[in-house]
N, C-alpha and C positions, 0 to 999 in steps of 0.2 A: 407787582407787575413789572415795575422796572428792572430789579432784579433777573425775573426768569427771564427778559427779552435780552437783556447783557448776557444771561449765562447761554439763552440760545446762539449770541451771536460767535460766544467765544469758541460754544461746541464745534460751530459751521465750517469756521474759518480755516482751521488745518485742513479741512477736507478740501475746499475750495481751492486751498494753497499747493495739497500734495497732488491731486488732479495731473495737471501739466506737468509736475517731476515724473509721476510715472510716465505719462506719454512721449517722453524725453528718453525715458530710459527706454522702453521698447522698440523708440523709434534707433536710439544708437545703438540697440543691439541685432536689431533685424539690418543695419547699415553694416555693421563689422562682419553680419552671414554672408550675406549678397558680397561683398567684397573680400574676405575667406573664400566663398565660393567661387567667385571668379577670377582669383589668383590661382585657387588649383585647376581649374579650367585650364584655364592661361599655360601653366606651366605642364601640364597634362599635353595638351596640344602643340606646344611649342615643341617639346620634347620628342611628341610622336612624330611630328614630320622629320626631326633628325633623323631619330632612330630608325624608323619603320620607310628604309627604300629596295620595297622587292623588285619596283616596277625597275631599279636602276640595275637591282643582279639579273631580274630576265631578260632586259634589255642587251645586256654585255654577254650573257650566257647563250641566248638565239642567235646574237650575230656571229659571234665565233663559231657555234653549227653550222649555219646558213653558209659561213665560206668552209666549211669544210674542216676546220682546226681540233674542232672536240667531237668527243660522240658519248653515248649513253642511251642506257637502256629508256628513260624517261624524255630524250629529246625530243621524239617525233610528239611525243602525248603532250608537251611544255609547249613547244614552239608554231606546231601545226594545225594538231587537232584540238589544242588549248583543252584538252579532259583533266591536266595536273593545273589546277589554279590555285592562286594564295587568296588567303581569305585574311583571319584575323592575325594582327604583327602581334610576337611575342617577343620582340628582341629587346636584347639589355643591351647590346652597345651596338654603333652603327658600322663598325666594322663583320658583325657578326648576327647578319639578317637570320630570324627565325621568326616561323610563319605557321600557324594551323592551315591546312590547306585540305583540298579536295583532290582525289584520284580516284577516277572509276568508280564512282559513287562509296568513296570510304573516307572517312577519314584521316589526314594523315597531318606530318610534321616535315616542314620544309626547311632545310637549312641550307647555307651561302655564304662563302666569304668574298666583301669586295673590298680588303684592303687600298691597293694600289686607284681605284675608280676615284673611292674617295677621300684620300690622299691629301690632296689642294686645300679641302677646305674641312676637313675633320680634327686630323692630326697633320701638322706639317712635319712634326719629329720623329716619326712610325716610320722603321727599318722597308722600309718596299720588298715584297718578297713577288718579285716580278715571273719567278717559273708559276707561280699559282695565276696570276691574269693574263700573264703574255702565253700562257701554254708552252714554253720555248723548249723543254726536253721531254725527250729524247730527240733528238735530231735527226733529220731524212736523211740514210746510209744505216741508223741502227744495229746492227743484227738482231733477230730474236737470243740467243745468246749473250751479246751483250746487255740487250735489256734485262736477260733472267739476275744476271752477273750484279747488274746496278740495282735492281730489286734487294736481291741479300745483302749486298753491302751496306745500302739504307734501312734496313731490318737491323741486319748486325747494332749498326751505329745507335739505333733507337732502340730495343729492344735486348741488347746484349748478343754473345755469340752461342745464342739456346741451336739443340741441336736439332729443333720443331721447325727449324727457321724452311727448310726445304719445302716441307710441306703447305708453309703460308705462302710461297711464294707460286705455289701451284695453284692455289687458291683464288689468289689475287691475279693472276694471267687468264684463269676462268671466269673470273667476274670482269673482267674486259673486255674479254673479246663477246662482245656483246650482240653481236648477228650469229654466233654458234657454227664459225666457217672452220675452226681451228685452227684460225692464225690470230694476230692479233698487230690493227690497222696502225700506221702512227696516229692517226685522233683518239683509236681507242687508249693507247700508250701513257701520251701525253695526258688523256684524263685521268687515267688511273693512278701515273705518277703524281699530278696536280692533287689529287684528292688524299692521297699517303702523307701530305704534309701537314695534311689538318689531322690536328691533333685526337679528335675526339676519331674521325674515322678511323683512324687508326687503330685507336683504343677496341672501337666497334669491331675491327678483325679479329683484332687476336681476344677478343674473348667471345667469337660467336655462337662458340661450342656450351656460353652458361647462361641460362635462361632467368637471368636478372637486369643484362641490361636490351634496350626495344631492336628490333629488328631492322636490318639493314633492308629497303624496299628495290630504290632503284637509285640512278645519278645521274646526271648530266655532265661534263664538265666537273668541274669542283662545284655543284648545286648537290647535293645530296634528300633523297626523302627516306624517311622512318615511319616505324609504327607508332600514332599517338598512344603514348600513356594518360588512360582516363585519367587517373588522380596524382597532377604530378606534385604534392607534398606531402610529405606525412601526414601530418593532421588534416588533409581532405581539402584544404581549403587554404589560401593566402590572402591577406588584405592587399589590394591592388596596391602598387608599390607607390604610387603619389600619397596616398593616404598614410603610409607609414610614420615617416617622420613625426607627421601629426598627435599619432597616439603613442601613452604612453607604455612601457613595457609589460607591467599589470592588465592593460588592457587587450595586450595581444593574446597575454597567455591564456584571459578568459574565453576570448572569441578560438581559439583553437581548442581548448575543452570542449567549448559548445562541441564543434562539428568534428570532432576526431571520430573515428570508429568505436565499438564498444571492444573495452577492453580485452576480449578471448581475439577479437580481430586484428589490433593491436601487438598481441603477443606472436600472432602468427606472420605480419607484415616483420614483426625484429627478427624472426628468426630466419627470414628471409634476407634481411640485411645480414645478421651473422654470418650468414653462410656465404653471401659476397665476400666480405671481408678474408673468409678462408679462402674462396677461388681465385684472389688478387695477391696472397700468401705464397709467393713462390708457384705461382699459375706455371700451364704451360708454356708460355713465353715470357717468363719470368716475374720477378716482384712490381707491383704499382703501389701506388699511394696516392690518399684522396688527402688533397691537399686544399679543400674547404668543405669543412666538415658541418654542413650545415641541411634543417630539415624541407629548403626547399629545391635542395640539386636532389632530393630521395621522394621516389612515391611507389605507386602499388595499382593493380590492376582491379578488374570488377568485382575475379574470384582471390581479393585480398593478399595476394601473391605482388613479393616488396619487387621495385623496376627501380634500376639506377636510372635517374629522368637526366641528368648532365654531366656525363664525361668527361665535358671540356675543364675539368674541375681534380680529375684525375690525372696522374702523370706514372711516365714509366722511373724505374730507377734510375737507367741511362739519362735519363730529361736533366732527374734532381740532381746525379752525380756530376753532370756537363755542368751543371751553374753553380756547381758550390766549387769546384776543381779551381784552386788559386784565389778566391774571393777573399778580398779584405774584410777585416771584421774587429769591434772591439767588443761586442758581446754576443749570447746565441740568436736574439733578435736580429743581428745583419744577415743570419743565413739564413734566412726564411724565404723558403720557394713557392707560389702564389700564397693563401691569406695563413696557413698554419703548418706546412711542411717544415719543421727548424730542425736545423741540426747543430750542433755543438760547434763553437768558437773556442779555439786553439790560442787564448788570451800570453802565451808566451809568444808563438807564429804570426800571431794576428790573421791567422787565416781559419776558413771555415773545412770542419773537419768533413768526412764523408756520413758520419752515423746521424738517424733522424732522432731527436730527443724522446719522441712519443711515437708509438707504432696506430696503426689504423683501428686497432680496438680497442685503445682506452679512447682515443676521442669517438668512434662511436657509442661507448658505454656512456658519455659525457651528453652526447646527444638523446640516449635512449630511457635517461634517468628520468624526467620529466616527464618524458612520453610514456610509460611502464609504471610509473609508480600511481601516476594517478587514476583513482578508481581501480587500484590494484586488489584482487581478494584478499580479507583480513589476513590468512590462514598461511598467502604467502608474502607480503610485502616486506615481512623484517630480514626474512631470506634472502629476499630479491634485493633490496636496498644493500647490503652486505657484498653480495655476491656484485654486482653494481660497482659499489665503493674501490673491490678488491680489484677489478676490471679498469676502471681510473687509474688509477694508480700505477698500471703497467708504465718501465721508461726506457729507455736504450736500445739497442742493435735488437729487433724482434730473431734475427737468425742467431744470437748467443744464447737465446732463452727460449727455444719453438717450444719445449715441451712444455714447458710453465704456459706459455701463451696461449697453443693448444688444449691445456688442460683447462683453464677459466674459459674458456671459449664454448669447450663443451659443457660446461659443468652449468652457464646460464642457458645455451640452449635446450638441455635435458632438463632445468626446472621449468621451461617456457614451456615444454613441449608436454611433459605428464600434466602441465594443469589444463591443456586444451586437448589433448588425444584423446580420441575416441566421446569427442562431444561433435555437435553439426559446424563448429570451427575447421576442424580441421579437415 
């Protein structure tokens, strides 16, 4: 009897004992969620009141209406009858307000720059580009003439001296004069010049004519609205960007498997990109380069059809050539213009040459390897992956080598294209 009452006791006692360690343990691990949790809170909301200040671009954008300074087709709808309102902030930086917004019962995309506003307390080291808030050219005397004059000169300068350049600049005189009088007002001027210096608008003219990137809607000032893009990444979906850091890169690439499209939709969204890539190849108003090559400045429509979702991501030749022009360097990393435009370092000169190391189609093939391969048909994957590889691999001056470039270019999107023609893909 003794025995089993000891042996019972000895049974009991770890249990008694581990009891309280577990509730220890559950309790510090439901303490470190609640506090995980309210650190991204914290930093989630700290971050968005920098970030997301529309109420500060419409504020500066209606009073300069209100006296008279800008004009635009969206001012009276912004400032009066309040029908363009901002809804949810999409901005990455607080220089560069973007907005899902509402017009006339649609949906749209609001953009704004208010550099110089916030100024004081964002960036104190940010070059001020005072013609974009102060609206200060063209100046009262103007000629219509002159203004045409200073239009192509800043075409030229930014774009090259293409011989298209006449006809953008007819273009651009007709999207200003915005009451349809056939003249065109100093506010309307002054807004049209204010909105040429942003980069992306820019971009948005001179390629209006290719049905890859969103539609130019209306402007105010330098406030600009667009057509939302339902799906603006590749894979359908982004992890909210606080959440990122957090997870590790295995776990992104699962969650983008999940909800990518099925792969026939997939192949018709690349071929979509493809054919970007050709219409930015020596375009009508010449060469661009997408200089971050990544899949959430890329997305695609309802009927699967790829939309470039961020321009500002894009540059002209002129842009890349003005910064590399005299740049110090001691390898090809110093001449990189935003996150992957490089060009070649002149390690006798120390300076940065004019050529980009990589043309725009091996880093999208770099991008499309991932996206393409998986869940790719048996039948063509080892093709594909090949064709892929030989696509990578592209390097130097894309205009020494167009036919070679051309040639891979065509040659992936004619296996893209026989394995989904003439199915309900296409």
């Amino acid at each position: 009897g003794l025995d089993s009452s000891l042996n019972g006791t000895w049974v009991q006692t770890p249990c008694a004992n581990r009891l309280p360690g577990i509730k220890v343990k559950y309790l510090f691990l439901a303490w470190l969620g609640i506090f995980v949790g309210s650190w991204v809170v914290y930093i989630h909301y700290s971050s968005y009141s920098e970030l997301c200040r529309g109420h500060v671009c419409q504020m500066i954008i209606c009073d300069q209406y209100k006296k008279g300074i800008i004009s635009g087709s969206t001012c009276k709808d912004l400032c009066e009858a309040h029908t363009l309102v901002f809804q949810q902030c999409l901005s990455s930086s607080p220089t560069q307000q973007v907005y899902r917004g509402r017009w006339m019962e649609k949906e749209v995309i609001i953009k704004c720059g208010i550099e110089d506003a916030l100024k004081a307390d964002s960036n104190p080291d940010s070059v001020p580009r005072k013609d974009l808030v102060l609206f200060d050219k063209p100046t009262r005397g103007t000629s219509m003439d002159e203004f045409r004059e200073m239009l192509l000169n800043f075409l030229k300068a930014n774009l090259g001296d293409q011989t298209s350049l006449a006809a953008l600049v007819n273009r651009i005189i007709t999207m200003a004069d915005v009451n349809r009088d056939g003249k065109v007002s100093l506010a309307e001027a002054k807004s049209i010049w204010a909105l040429l210096h942003l980069n992306e608008f820019l971009l948005m003219l001179s390629l209006h004519e290719k049905e890859h990137t969103s539609k130019l809607l209306g402007h105010c000032g330098d406030l600009y609205v667009t057509e939302k893009i339902p799906h603006n990444s590749l894979y359908g979906t982004n992890v909210p960007h606080f959440f990122q850091p957090l997870l590790p890169s295995a776990i992104h690439r699962i969650i983008h498997q999940w909800f990518a499209p099925a792969w026939p939709r997939r192949a018709k969204i690349a071929i979509g990109l493809l054919e970007f890539v050709e219409e930015i190849f020596h375009g009508t108003y010449g060469n661009f380069y997408i200089c971050e090559t990544s899949f959430k400045n890329v997305g695609y429509n309802d009927k699967y059809d790829f939309k470039m979702v961020n321009l500002r991501k894009v540059a002209t030749e002129m842009t890349i050539r003005g910064f590399l022009k005299g740049r110090h360097c001691e390898q090809n990393v110093d001449c990189t213009y935003g996150k992957d435009c490089m060009a070649t370092c002149d390690k006798l000169m120390k300076q940065c040459k004019g050529d980009m190391v990589q043309p725009n189609l091996a880093k999208v093939c770099g991008l499309l390897q991932d996206y393409l391969l998986y869940g790719a048909p048996s039948d063509l994957k080892e093709e594909l992956q090949k064709q892929l590889q030989t696509c990578m691999t592209l390097s130097g001056l894309a205009s020494q080598m167009e036919v070679h470039h051309s040639l891979v270019l065509n040659n992936l999107k004619t296996l893209l294209w026989k394995k989904i023609s003439n199915t309900k893909y296409s």
